[in-house]
C-alpha positions in Angstrom: 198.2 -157.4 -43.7 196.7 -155.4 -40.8 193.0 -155.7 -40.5 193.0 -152.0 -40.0 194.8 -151.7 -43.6 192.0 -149.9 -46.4 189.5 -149.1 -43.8 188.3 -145.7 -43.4 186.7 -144.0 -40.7 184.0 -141.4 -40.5 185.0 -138.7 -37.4 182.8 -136.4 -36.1 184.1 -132.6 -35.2 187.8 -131.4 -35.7 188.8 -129.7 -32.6 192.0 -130.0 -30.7 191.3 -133.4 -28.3 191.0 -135.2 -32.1 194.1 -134.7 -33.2 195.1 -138.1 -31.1 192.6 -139.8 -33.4 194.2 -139.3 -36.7 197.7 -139.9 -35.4 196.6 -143.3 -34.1 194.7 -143.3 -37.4 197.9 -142.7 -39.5 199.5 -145.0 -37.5 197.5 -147.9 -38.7 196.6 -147.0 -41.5 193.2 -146.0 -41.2 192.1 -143.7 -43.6 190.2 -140.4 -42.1 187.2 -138.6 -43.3 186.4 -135.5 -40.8 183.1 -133.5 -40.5 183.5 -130.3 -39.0 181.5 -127.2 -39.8 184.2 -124.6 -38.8 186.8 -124.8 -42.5 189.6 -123.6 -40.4 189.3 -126.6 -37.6 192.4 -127.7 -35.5 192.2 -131.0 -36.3 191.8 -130.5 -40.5 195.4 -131.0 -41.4 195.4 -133.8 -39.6 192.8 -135.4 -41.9 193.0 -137.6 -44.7 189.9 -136.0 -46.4 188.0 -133.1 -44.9 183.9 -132.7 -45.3 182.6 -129.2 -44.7 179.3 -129.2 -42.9 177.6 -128.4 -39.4 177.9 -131.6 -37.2 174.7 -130.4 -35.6 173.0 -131.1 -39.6 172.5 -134.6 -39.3 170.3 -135.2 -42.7 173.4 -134.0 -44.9 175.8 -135.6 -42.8 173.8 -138.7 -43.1 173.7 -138.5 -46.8 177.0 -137.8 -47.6 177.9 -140.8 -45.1 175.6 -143.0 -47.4 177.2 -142.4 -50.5 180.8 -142.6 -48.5 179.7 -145.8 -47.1 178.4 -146.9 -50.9 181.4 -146.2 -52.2 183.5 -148.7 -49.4 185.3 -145.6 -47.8 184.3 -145.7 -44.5 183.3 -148.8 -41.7 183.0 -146.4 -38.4 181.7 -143.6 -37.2 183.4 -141.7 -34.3 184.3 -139.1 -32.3 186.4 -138.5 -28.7 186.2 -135.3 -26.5 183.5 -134.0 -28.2 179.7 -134.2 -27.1 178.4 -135.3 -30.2 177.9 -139.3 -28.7 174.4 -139.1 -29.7 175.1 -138.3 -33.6 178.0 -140.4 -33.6 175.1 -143.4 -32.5 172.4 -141.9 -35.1 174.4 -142.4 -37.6 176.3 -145.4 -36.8 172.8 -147.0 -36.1 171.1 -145.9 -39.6 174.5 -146.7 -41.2 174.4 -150.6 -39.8 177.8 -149.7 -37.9 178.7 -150.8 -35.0 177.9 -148.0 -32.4 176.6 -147.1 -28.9 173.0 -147.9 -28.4 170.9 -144.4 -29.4 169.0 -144.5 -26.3 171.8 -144.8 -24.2 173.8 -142.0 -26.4 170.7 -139.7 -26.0 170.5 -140.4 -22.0 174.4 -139.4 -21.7 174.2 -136.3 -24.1 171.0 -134.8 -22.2 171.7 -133.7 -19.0 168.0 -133.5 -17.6 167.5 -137.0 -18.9 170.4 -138.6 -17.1 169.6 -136.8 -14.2 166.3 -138.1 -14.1 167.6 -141.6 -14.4 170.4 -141.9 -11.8 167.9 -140.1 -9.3 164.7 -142.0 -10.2 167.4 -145.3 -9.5 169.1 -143.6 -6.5 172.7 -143.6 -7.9 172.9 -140.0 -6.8 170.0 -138.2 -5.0 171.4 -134.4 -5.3 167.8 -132.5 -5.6 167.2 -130.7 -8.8 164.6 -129.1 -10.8 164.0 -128.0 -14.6 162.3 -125.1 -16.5 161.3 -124.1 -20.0 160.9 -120.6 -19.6 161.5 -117.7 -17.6 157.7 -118.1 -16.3 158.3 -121.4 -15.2 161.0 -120.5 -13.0 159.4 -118.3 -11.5 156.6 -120.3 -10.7 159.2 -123.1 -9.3 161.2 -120.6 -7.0 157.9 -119.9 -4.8 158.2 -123.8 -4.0 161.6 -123.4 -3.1 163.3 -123.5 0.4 166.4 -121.6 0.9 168.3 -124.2 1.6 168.4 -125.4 -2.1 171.1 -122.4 -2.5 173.7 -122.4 -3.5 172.6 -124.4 -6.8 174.0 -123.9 -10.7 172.1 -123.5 -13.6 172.8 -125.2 -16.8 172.1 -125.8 -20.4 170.7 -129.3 -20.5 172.8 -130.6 -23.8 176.4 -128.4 -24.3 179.6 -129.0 -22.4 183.0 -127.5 -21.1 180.7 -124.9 -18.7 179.1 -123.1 -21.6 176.1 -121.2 -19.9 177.3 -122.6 -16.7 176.4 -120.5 -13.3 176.2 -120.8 -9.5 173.0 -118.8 -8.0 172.9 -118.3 -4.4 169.3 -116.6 -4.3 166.4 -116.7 -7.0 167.3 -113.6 -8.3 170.7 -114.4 -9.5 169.1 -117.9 -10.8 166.3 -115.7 -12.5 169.2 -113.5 -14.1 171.3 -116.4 -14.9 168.1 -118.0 -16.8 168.5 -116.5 -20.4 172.5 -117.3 -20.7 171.7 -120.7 -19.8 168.9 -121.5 -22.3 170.7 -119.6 -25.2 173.5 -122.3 -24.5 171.6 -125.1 -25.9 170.8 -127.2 -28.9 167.3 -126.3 -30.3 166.3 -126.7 -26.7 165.0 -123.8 -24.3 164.8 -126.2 -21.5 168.0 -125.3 -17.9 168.4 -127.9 -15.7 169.2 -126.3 -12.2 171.0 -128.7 -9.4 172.0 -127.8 -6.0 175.7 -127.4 -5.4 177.4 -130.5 -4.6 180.7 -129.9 -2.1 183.7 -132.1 -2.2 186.6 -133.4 -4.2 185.7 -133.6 -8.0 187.1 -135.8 -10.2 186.8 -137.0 -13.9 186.7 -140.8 -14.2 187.6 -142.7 -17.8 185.8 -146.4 -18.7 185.0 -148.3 -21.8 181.8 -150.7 -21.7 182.2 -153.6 -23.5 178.7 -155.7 -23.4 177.4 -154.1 -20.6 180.4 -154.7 -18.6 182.3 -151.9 -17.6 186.4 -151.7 -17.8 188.5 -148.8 -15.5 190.8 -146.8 -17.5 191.9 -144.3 -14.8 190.5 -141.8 -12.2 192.1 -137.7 -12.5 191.6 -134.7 -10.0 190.4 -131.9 -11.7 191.2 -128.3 -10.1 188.9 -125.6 -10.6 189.0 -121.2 -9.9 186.8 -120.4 -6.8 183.6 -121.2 -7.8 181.8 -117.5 -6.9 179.8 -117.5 -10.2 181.3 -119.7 -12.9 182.9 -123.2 -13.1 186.5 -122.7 -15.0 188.8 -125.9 -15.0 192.3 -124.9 -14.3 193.7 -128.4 -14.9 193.6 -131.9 -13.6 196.4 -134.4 -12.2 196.5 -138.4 -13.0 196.7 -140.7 -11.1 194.0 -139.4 -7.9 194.9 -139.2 -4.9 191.7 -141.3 -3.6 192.1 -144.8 -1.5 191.8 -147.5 -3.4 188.9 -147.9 -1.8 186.5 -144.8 -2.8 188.3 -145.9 -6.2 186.6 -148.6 -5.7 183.5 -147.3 -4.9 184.0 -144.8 -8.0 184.0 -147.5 -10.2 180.6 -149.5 -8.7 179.2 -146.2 -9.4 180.1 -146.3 -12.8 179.1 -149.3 -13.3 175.5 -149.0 -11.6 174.8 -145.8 -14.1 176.1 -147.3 -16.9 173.6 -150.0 -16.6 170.9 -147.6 -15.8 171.4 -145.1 -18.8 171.9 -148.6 -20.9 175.4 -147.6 -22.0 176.4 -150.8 -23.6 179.2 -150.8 -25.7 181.4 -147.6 -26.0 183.5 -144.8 -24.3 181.9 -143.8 -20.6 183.1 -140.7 -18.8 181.6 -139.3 -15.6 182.6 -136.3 -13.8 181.9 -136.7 -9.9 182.3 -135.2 -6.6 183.6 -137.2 -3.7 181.9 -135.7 -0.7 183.6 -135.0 3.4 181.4 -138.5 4.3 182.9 -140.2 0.9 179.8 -140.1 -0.4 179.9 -139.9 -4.5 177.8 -137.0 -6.3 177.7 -137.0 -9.8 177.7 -133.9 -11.9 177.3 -135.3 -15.3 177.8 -138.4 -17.2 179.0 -138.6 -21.2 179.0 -141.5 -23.3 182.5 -140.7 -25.0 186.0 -140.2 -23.7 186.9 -137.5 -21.6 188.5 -134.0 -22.8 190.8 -132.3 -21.0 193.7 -134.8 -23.0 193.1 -137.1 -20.3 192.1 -140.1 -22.3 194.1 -138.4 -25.1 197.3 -138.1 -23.7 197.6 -138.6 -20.0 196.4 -142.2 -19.0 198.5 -143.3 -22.0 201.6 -141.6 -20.2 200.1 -142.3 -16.8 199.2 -146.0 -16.6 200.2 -147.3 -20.4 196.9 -147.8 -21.9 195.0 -146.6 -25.1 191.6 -145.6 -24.8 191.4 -144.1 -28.2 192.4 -147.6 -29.6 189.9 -149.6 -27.9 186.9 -146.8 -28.9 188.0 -147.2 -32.0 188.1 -150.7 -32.4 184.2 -151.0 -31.1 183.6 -148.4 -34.0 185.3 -150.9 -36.8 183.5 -153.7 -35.6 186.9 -155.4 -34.5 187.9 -157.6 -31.6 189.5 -155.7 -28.4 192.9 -155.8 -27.5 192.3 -156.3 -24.0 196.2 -156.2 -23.6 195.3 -151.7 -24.7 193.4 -151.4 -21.0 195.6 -153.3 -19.0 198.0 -150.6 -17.1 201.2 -151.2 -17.2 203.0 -148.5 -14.8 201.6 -145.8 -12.5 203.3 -142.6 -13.3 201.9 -139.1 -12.7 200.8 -136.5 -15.3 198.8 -133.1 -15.7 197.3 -130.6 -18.2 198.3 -127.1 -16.8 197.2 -124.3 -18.1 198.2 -120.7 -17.6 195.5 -118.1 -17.0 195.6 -114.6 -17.7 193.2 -111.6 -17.5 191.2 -111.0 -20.7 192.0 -108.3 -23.3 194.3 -108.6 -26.4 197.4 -110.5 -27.0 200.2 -107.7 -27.6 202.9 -110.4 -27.5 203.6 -114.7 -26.5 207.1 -115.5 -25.1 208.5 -118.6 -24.0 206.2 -121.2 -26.0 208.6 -123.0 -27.8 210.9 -123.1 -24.7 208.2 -124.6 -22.4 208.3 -127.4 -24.9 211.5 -128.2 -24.5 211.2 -128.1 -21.0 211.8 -132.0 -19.4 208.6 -133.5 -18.8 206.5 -131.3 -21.0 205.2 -133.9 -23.5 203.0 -131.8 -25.5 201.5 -128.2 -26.0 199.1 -126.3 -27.6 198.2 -122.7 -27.6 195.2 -121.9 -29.7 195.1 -118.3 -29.4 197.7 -116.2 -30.9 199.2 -112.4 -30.9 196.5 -110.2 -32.2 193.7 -112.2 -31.0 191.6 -111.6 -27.8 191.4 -113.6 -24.8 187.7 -113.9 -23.5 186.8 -113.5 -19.3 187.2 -117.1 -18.0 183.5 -117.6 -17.7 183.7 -121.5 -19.1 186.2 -124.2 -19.5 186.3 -123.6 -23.3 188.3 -120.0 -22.9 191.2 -121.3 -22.1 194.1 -121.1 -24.9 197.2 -122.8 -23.8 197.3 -126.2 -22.6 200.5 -128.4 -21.5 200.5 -132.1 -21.0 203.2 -132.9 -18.1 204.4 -136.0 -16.7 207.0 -137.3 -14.3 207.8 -139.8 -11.4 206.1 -137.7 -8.3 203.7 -135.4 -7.8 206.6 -132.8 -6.6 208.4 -133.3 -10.0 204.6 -132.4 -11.9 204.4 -129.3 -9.8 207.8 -128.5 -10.7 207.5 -128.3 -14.3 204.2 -126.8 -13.6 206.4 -123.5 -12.1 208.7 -124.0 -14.9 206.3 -123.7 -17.7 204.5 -120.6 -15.4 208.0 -118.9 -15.1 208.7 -119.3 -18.8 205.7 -118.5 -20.6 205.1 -114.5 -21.1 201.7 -113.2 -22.3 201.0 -110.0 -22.8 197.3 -108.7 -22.8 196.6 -105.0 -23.1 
């Protein structure tokens, strides 16, 4: 009998990126017990047993674990794609689960606190500043020299852009100030960081003991970056030498150690600079989103990220055979953007699936509904997960899928 067989795991938020989890889930026979606040989640039909409350209410999710956990239903906590790492580790830790350690959960999840560490320890020196208040900033723009502009302002604990701008004056920062702060967690606190130029990337790992383990390396593409930062899509594997690979990965390694990641998902989102030079944007102690770790190193190199998350969650041995890649071949998410207004009409959906090297899609928007200006990553609706032998043959089902899909927005 599989040692997976009549355990159940405890998974934290129902968006799109889980729906991987509870097909690996199914496929072992792990029965699933998701926590979302929203009743009409993505990811709810997916689940074995669904648990209506606010992920962000961590008493009653705690005490509904308890008695879950009393009752033998559940051995793990977990989550992927989601920026929930630290409450995944709270309650793994007052659960006796086996989970990231809370400190290191809480550096990853708080972006003024992990920048504070990999500056203070010179993994990346990109000059920064925080305010509580209005006031404050004020107060801290005085100091300023111009050459800290251009610079973006951000909530210090949400993700996928929320409240994400790029100032090139202290008025605009000033303006920007309220939309960043209302994007937090019980927090009032922006974390503001001068504009780092170069090639970004998003780089997947899993530390196990302290020791860090490469799971793949994507380029992300981004809009112009006039005021906002919207993610267009991202190709696997990156065109970077194997050496700054190389150097990507010491990186990784150097701040997991600093922000005392020690066993658990690791994803960091970095800028290779013209010198090849590595800035970091932001680090997260969980798997990447974007369907990267989801979908696209799986297709791209052979591994399973999800599996060997999962099986630090359960308490079980790796499968060190689940990281080791076993081909190189090249895959996207693609998205197609349109202006903002309301859907009149969606065409050519079900025909992009079926065109060769689409491997999956999702559009989470649908006629009727209204499309939001792209000010964030997180207003994008459709998403397709591509693959093929060469980066020409990715681009071409790229066109395909452009040429195919019809949206309408009046």
């Amino acid at each position: 009998m599989s040692h997976y067989q009549n355990k159940g795991l405890l998974i934290i938020g129902g968006g799109i990126l889980q729906q991987a989890t509870f097909d690996l889930c199914k496929k072992l026979s792990i029965n699933t017990f998701l926590v979302d606040g929203d009743v009409n989640c993505y990811s709810k039909k997916y689940a074995d047993y669904f648990i209506h409350i606010d992920i962000r209410d961590i008493d009653l999710m705690l005490g509904k674990a308890k008695d879950l956990k009393q009752e033998n239903l559940i051995h793990g906590v977990f989550t992927q794609g989601t920026d929930v790492e630290h409450i995944v580790s709270y309650l793994a830790r007052e659960l006796n689960f086996h989970g990231m350690n809370y400190d290191a959960a809480m550096n990853c999840n708080n972006k003024l606190l992990c920048r504070k560490l990999i500056f203070d320890n010179k993994i990346d020196e990109t000059p920064y500043f925080f305010a509580s208040s209005k006031n404050e900033l004020k107060k801290i723009l005085k100091t300023l020299y111009d050459d800290f502009f251009p610079c973006f302002i951000k909530p210090v604990n949400n993700s996928a852009s929320r409240g994400v701008k790029r100032a090139i004056n202290s008025d605009e920062l000033i303006e920007f100030f309220d939309d960043a702060s209302k994007n937090n967690y019980n927090e009032n606190t922006v974390l503001v960081e001068k504009e780092i130029i170069g090639n970004e990337i998003s780089v997947d790992s899993v530390v196990i003991n302290g020791i860090l383990y490469p799971c793949g390396i994507s380029d992300r593409s981004f809009l112009n970056k006039h005021k906002y930062a919207v993610q267009t899509g991202s190709v696997t594997p990156s065109s970077l030498s194997p050496f700054i690979q190389t150097k990507v990965y010491e990186l990784m390694q150097d701040a997991a150690s600093v922000l005392k990641i020690d066993n658990g998902a690791f994803k960091g989102d970095l800028v290779v600079k013209e010198n090849n030079d590595i800035g970091v944007i932001e680090f997260a102690g969980r798997t990447s989103g974007g369907f990267d770790s989801q979908y696209r190193k799986p297709l791209s190199f052979g591994i399973d990220i999800i599996k060997t998350v999962l099986d630090l969650s359960l308490g079980f041995e790796v499968d060190f055979r689940d990281l080791i890649p076993k081909w190189s071949k090249w895959s996207s998410t693609f998205s197609v953007l349109t202006s903002s207004g309301k859907i009149l009409k969606i065409k050519g959906f079900d025909e992009c699936l079926q065109i060769k090297g689409v491997y999956k899609g999702f559009m989470t928007l649908d006629e009727g509904d209204t499309v939001n200006e792209m000010v964030d990553c997180a207003q994008r609706f459709n998403y397709f997960i591509c693959f093929g032998d060469s980066l020409n043959e990715l681009r071409e089902i790229e066109q395909k899928i452009s040429d195919t899909l019809n949206i309408e927005i009046i």
